[in-house]
C-alpha positions in Angstrom: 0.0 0.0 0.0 1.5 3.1 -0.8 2.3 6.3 1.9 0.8 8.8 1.9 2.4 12.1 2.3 1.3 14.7 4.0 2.0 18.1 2.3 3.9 20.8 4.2 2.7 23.9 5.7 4.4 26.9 4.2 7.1 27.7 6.3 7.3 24.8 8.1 11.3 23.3 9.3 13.1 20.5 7.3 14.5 19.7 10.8 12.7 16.9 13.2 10.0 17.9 15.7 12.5 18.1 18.6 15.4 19.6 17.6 15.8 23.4 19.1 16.4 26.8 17.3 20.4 27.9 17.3 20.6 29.7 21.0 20.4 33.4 20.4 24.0 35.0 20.9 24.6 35.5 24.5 24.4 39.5 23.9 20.9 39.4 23.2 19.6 36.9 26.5 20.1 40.0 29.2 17.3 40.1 31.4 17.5 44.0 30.4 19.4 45.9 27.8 21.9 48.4 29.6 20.6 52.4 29.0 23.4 54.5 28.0 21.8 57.5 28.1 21.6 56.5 32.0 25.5 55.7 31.9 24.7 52.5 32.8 28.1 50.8 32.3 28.0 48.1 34.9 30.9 47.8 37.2 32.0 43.7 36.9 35.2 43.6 38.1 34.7 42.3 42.0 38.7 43.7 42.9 37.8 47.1 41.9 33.9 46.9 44.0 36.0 45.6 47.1 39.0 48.4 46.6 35.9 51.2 46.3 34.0 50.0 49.6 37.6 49.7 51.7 38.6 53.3 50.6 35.2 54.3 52.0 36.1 52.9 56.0 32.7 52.2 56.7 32.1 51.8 60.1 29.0 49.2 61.3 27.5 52.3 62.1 27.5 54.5 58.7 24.7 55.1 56.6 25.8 54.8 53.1 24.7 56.9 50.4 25.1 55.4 47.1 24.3 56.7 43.5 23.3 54.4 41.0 23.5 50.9 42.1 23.2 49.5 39.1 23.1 45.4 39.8 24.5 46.1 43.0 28.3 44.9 42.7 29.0 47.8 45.2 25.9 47.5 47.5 26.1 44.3 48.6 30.0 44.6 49.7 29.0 48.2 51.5 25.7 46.3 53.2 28.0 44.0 54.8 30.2 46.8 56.6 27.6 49.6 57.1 24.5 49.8 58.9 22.1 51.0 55.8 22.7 52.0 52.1 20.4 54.5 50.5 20.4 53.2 47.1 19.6 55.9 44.4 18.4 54.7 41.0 17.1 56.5 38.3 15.9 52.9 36.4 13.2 51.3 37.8 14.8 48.2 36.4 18.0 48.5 38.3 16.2 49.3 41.3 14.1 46.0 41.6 17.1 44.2 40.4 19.6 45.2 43.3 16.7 44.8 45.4 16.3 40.9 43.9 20.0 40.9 44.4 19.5 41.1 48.3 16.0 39.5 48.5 15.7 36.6 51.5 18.9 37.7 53.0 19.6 39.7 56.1 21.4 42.6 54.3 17.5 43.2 52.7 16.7 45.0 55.8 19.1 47.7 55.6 18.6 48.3 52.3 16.6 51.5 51.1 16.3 51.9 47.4 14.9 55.1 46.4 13.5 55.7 42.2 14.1 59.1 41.1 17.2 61.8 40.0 19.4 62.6 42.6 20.0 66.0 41.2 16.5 66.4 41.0 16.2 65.3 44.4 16.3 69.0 47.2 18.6 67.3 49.5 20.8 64.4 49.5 19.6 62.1 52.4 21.7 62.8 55.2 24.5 60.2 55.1 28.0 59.5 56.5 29.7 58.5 53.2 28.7 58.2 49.7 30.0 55.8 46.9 29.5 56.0 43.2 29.7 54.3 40.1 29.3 57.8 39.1 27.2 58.3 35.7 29.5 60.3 33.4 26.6 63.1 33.0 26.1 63.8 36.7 29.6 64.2 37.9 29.8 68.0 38.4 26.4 68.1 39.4 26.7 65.5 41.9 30.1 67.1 43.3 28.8 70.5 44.0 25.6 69.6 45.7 27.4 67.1 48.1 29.9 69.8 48.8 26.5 72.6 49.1 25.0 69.9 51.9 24.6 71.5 55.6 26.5 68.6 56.8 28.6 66.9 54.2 29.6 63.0 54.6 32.5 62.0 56.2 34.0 60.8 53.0 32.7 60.1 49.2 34.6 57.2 47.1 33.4 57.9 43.4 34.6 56.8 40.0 34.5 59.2 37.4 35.8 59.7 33.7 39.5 60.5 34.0 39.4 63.9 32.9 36.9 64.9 34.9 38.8 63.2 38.2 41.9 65.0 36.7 40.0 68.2 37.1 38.8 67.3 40.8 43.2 67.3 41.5 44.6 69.8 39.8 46.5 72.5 40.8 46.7 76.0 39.9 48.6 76.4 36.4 47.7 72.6 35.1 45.7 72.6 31.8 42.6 71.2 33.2 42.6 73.4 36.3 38.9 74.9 36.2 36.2 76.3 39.0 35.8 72.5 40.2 39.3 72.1 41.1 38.8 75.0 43.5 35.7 74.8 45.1 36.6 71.2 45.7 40.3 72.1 47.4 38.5 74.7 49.1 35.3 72.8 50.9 36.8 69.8 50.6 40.7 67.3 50.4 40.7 65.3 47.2 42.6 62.3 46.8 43.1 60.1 43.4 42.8 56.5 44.2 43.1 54.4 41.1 42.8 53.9 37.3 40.0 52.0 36.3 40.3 50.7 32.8 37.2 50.5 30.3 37.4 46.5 30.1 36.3 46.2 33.6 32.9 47.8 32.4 29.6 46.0 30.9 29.0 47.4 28.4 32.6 49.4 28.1 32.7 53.1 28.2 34.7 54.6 25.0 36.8 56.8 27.8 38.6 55.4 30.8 37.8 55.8 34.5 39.5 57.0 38.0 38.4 56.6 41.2 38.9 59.5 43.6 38.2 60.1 47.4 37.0 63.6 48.6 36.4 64.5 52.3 34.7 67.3 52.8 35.5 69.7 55.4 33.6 69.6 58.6 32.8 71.4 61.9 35.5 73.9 62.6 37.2 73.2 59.4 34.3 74.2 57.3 35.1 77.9 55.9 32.7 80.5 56.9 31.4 81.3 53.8 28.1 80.7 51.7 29.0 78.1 49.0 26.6 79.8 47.1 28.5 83.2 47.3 31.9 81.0 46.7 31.0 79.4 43.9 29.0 82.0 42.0 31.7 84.0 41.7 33.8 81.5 40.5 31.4 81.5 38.0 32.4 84.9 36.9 35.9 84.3 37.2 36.3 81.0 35.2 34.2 81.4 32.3 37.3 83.3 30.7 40.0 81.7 32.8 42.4 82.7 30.7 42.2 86.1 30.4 42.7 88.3 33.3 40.0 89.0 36.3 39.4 92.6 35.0 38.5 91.2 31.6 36.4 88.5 33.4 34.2 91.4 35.4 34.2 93.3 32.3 30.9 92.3 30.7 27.7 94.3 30.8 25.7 91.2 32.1 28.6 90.9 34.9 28.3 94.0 35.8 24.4 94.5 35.7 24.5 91.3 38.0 26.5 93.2 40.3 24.5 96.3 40.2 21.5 94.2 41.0 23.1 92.1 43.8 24.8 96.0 45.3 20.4 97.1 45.4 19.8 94.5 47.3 22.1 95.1 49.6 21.5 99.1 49.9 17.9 98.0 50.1 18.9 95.9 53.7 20.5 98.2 55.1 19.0 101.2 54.3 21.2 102.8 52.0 19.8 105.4 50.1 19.7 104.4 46.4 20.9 107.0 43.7 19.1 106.4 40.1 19.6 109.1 38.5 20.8 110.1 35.3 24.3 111.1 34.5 24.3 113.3 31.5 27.3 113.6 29.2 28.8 110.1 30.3 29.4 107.6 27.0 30.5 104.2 28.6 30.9 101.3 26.6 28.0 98.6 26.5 30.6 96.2 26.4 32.8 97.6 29.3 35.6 98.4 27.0 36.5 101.9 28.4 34.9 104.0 30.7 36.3 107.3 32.0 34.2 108.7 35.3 35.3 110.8 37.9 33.3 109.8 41.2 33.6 108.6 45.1 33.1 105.1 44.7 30.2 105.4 47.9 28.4 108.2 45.9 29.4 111.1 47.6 28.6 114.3 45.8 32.2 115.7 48.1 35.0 116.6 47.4 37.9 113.6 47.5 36.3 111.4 44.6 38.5 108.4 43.3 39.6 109.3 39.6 38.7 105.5 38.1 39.6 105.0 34.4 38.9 101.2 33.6 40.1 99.7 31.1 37.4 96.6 30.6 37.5 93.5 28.2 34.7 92.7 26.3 33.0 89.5 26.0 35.1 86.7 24.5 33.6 83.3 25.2 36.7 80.8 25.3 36.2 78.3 28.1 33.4 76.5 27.0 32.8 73.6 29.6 30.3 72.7 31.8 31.6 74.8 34.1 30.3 78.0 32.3 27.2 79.5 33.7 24.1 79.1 32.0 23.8 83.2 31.1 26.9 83.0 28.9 25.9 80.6 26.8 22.7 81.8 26.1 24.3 84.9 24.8 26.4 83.0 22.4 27.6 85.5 19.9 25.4 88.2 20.9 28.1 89.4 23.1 30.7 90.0 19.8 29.5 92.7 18.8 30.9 95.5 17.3 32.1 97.5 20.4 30.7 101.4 20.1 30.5 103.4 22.8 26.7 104.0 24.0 24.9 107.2 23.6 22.4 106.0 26.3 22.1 108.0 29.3 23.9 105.7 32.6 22.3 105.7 36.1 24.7 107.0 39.0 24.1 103.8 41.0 25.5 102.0 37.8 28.8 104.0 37.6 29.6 103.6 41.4 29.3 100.0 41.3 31.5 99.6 38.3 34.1 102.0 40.0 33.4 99.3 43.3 34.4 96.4 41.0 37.4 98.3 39.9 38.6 99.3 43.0 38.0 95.8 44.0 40.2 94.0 41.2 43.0 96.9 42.4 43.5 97.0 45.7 43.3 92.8 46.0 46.3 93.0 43.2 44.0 90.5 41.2 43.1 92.4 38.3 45.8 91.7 36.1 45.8 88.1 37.3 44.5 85.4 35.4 41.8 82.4 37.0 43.4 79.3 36.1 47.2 81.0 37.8 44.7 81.7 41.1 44.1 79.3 44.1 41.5 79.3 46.6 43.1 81.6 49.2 43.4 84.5 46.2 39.3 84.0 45.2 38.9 84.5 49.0 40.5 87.5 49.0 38.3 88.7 45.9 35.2 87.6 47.9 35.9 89.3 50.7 37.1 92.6 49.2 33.6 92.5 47.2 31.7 91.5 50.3 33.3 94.8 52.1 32.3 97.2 49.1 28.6 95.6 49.2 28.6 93.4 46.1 27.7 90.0 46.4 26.9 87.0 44.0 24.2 84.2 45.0 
């Protein structure tokens, strides 16, 4: 009797009813593709966690701040030695998988994962050291508002691109010596700790990595400034860090910044506010030149300070992060041809430019440059500003 043969359905495998697909390759069979745009390069090499956590000195009774946990390589080594890590995690995915990680165990119970931004976040949860696997894109941010806390932790362990943690170390003159460098040598000692090369990443960065430890300075130690006061004119000062200080004030939107800030001062304490206009004065929109013949308190006495400034206009040429958002919005609307102004000038406007000139001269910093500057010369500038009433948060 002859077979008969069933016909085929379309599509249907030559191969016999049991025999499995080709495995997919192993890239593809993550629980969860890695986000980039998160930096989510996943720490793997165990040496490097354990070198991270025993930088840190945790003591069993530290709470642990930690940003981006990622699978957790670095909690579960800190949770052994501390008495709670505050995980942040921006992923959702990452969170419930370092929470899996711990799940059944006694470390779950001090573990705290909290979903969100840290920068985002108003406060850091208070904490006696933080760790990080630092995302590349947060690492300024991260820095300055552990450094803005009330009360900073004890010690941070982060890994960060090199440059950046090149920046965090250097010293006045180096190349890459910048507002962070200072702000961090001045609230705060930095240490480098190790290079950390892209192969001990999942997936790898296309830039290497450094690990650096910071300890913030606490108590006593703590300079009695506002870090907002500190660092805003910082600001000012490195956004042309290599041209001189005068040149860096020079700007009109410098200038009105510190005409507004010099109101709000009068205004506190009751010092009478002169807005007038003063005829027959042609000043320079873009601080180039400006001849006025004035007491720099606005005495209409005799005795007035004879201040001829010699301003540089805008020239935009440190463009990093570290710029403040104002400059680059103006983008080359500050190159303009530099004419002097026809329009009529306040008296309150003069005096505080005479101020900032007789600031930059009797510190000796006018002719000085930001980047050949430490921290004990931008204290001087503060406080010399500070005395003549000009302040910058």
């Amino acid at each position: 009797m002859a077979k008969v043969k069933t016909p085929k359905r379309a599509g249907a495998s030559t191969s016999g009813p049991y025999e499995r697909k080709a495995a997919k390759p192993a890239a593809n069979s993550n629980i969860f593709r890695f986000d980039k745009d998160f930096g989510q390069h996943i720490l793997k090499n165990p040496g490097i966690s354990d070198a991270i956590v025993e930088k840190a000195s945790l003591k069993p009774t530290d709470v642990v701040l930690e940003v981006g946990p990622g699978t957790g390589n670095i909690t579960v080594r800190a949770l052994e030695k501390a008495k709670k890590v505050i995980a942040v995690e921006l992923d959702p995915r990452m969170g419930a998988e370092v929470t899996k990680r711990v799940q059944g165990t006694p470390l779950a119970k001090k573990l705290e994962v909290i979903l969100g931004d840290v920068i985002k976040m108003p406060d850091l949860p208070p904490c006696d050291a933080l760790i990080s696997n630092t995302p590349y894109q947060i690492s300024s941010p991260l820095i300055f508002k552990m450094l803005a806390m009330p009360n900073p932790p004890r010690v941070a362990v982060l890994m960060f691109q090199r440059e950046f943690a090149k920046r965090l170390v250097a010293k006045p003159g180096d190349a890459l010596y910048s507002r962070l460098s200072v702000n961090v040598n001045f609230w705060a000692t930095c240490k480098h700790i190790m290079k950390v090369g892209k192969q001990n990443f999942k997936p790898p960065p296309k830039v290497e990595s450094d690990v650096v430890r910071i300890e913030p300075l606490i108590g006593s130690a703590r300079p009695n400034i506002a870090f907002e006061e500190f660092d805003g004119l910082l600001r000012i000062a490195f956004n042309r860090k290599n041209k001189t200080l005068r040149a860096s004030f020079g700007p009109k939107e410098v200038l009105a910044m510190c005409e507004r800030n010099y109101k709000v001062h009068c205004s506190l304490n009751n010092i009478p506010i002169d807005e007038s206009i003063v005829e027959n004065v042609a000043v320079d929109d873009n601080m180039d030149t400006m001849d006025v013949e004035m007491d720099v308190e606005g005495d209409d006495d005799a005795g007035n300070d004879n201040a001829e400034e010699k301003w540089g206009g805008f020239d935009n040429d440190d463009d990093d992060e570290d710029m403040p958002t104002f400059f680059k919005e103006l983008g080359d609307e500050g190159k303009e041809a530099k004419t002097p102004s026809k329009h009529p000038k306040t008296k309150i406007a003069l005096i505080v430019r005479a101020k900032v000139e007789k600031v930059l001269t009797t510190t000796d910093l006018a002719d000085r440059r930001a980047r050949m500057c430490d921290q004990n010369d931008f204290l001087k500038l503060l406080i010399a500003f500070h005395e003549e009433g000009i302040h910058f948060s």
